[in-house]
N, C-alpha and C positions, 0 to 999 in steps of 0.2 A: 573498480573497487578502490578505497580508501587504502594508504600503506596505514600500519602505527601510527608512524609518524603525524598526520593527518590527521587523526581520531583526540579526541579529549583523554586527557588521562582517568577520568573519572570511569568507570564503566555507566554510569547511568546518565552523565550527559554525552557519550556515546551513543545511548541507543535513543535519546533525544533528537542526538543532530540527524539521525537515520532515519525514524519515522516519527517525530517530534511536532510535524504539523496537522493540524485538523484534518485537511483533505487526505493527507497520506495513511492517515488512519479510518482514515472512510474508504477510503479505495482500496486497503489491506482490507478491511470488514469482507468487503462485498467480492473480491476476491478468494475469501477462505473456502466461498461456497461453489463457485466454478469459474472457467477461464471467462471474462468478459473481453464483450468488442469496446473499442473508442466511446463510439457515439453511444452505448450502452452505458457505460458506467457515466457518460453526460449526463444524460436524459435520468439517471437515478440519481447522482449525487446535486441536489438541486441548490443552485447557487453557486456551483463551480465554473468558472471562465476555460474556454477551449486552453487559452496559454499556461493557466495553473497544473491543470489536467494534464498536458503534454510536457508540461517541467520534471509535471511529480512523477510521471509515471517514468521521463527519461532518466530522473534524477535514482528512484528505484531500481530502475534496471542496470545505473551503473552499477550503485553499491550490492550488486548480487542479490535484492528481493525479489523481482520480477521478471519474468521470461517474456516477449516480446516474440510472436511466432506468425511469419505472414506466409500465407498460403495464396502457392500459383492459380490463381484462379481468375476472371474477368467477371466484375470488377474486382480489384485484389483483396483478400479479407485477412486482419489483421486480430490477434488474439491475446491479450495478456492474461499470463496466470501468475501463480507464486511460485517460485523456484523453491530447491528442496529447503534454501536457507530461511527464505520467506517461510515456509511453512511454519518452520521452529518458532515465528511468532506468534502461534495461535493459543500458546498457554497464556501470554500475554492478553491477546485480546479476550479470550476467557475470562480470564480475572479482573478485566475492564465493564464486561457485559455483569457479570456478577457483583462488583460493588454499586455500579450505575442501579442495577437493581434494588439492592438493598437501599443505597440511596432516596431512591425515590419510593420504598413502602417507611421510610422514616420522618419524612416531610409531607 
């Protein structure tokens, strides 16, 4: 995780530099709804690069949004879900899904 120090002082390009890029908010979406595997959230976020993918999701799991959970098994199976911090994003993405909406019954 980020100190203060680290962070913008503004709170909202705080939560910018934190989930601020397209894929990061595509891979929160598709995680609010269950823990996804790797190649799962490939194969759906379409146009994401393996290295983007494995930046955003390392880059997530530092700042405390994502849990990263690999299970003893052959071959080894790996799980990302939303940590309880992640979670607190989802009034967020809510209110994303609902202007988007409105958005496009105005155009």
């Amino acid at each position: 995780m980020k100190t203060k120090d680290e962070l913008p002082d503004c709170p909202v390009a705080t939560t910018v530099s934190l989930i601020g890029s397209k894929w990061k908010l595509l891979i929160i979406r598709n995680l609010l709804t269950r823990p996804w595997r790797f190649n799962e959230l490939k194969k759906d976020l379409d146009g994401i690069s393996q290295k983007v993918l494995t930046d955003s999701l390392r880059s997530m799991e530092e700042d405390g949004i994502v849990t990263r959970t690999v299970y003893a098994e052959v071959p080894p199976r790996v799980e990302y879900a939303l940590s309880e911090l992640g979670e607190s994003l989802r009034p967020i993405l809510d209110a994303m899904l609902a202007w988007g909406n409105a958005y496009k019954g105005a155009v």
